[in-house]
C-alpha positions in Angstrom: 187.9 2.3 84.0 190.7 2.7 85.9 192.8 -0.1 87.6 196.6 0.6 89.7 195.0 4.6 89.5 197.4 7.3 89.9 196.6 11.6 90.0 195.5 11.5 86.9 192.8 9.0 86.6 192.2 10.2 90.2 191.4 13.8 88.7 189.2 12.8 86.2 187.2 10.3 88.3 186.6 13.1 90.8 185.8 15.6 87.8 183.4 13.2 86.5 185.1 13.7 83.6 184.3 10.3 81.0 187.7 8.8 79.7 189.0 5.0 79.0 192.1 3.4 80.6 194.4 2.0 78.1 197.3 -0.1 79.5 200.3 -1.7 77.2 203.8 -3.2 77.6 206.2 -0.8 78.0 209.2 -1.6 76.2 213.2 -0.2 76.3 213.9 2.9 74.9 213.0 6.7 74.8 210.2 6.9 72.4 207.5 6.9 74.7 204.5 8.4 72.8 205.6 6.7 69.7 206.0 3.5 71.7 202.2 3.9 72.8 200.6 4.8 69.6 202.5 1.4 67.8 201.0 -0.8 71.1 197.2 0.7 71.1 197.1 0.7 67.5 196.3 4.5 67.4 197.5 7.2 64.6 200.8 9.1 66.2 198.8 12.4 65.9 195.6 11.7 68.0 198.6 10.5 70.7 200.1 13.5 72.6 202.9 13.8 75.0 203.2 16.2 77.9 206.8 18.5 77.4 207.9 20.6 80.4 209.4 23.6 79.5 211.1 26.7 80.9 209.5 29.9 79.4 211.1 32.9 81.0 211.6 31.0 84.1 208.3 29.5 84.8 207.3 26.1 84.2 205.2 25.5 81.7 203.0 22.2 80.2 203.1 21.9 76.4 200.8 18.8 75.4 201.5 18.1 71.7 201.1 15.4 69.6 204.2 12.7 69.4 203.5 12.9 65.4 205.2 16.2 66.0 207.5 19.0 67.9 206.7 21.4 70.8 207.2 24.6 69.4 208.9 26.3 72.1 208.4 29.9 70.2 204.9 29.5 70.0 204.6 27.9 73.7 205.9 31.3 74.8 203.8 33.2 72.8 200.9 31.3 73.7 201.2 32.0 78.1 202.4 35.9 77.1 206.6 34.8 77.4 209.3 36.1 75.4 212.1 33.0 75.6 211.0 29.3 76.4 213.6 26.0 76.5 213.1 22.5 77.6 213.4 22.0 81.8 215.7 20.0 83.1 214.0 16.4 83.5 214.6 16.4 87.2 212.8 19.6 87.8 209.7 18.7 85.6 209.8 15.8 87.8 209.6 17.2 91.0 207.2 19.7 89.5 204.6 17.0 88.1 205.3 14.0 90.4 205.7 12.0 87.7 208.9 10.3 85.8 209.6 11.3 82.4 208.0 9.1 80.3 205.0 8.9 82.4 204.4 12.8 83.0 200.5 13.6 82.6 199.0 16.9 82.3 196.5 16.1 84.6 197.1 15.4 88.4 200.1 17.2 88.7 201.5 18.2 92.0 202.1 21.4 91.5 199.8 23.2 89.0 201.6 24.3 86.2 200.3 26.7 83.2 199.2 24.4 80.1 198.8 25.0 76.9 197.1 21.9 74.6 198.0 22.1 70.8 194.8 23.0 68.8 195.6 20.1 66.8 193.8 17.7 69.4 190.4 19.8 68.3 190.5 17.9 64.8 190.0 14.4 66.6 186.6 13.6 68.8 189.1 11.4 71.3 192.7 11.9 71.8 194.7 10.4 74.3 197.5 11.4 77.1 199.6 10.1 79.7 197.6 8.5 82.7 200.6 9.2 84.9 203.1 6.1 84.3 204.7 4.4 81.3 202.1 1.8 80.0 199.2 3.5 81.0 197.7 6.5 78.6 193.9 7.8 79.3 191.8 8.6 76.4 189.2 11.7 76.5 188.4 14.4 74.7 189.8 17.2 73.7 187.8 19.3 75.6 187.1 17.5 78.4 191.3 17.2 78.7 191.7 21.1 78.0 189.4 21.6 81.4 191.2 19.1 83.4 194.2 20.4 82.7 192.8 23.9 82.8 194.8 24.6 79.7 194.9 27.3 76.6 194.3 25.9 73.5 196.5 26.9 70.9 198.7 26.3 67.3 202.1 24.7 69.6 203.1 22.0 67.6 205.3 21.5 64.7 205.6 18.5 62.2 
């Protein structure tokens, strides 16, 4: 199961919550959930990356799938918020404990609200950040709406 473990894999260990380690090489470059779907050999839309964003001044956790867009609209509808934009990296840092590129939804250091795209429901697996680039944890939906304590709903755009 889990091997170098970090929050995450911490969180779901201590949950009891079943999920698989999956490690790869990470590479240069930005692409990070792209870059992880290539290396494990998975579709891009059963991948999803975790997007910190500002909605009415509170952070807030959109997990959507690297196939597609965080829809910052809907990501403020969705918590009950009028205007949402992208944080700045360095505070979505300090608020997860995590790097960008490695930011999981689960294990963060502070706990921020979460909303999972409902897209994830169509898969019986899908798979998330483990906390570091080259590590992504694969669960299912359900099980990573709980541990995340996270809303499900329509956040994602293609």
């Amino acid at each position: 199961m889990a091997g170098k473990g970090t929050p995450a894999t911490a969180l779901l260990t201590k949950q009891k919550i079943a999920h698989v380690v999956h490690t790869y090489v990470h590479g240069a470059g930005q692409a990070y959930g792209t870059e992880a779907a290539e290396a494990m050999g998975v579709a891009p839309e059963r991948v999803f990356k975790t997007l910190v964003a500002d909605v009415d001044g509170v952070l807030t956790v959109g997990i959507v799938p690297v196939a597609g867009s965080l829809d910052l609209k809907a990501l403020a509808a969705a918590v009950g918020g009028k205007r949402a934009r992208m944080a700045d990296v360095a505070d979505a840092e300090r608020a997860t404990g995590y790097v960008a590129g490695g930011i999981s939804p689960l294990g963060q250091r502070k706990r921020l609200r979460t909303v999972l795209d409902a897209s994830a429901g169509n898969f019986d697996t899908v798979f998330c950040s483990g906390g570091r680039r080259g590590l992504e944890v694969e669960l299912t939906p359900h099980d990573l709406a709980v541990a995340a304590n996270a809303t499900v709903a329509p956040i994602s755009v293609r």
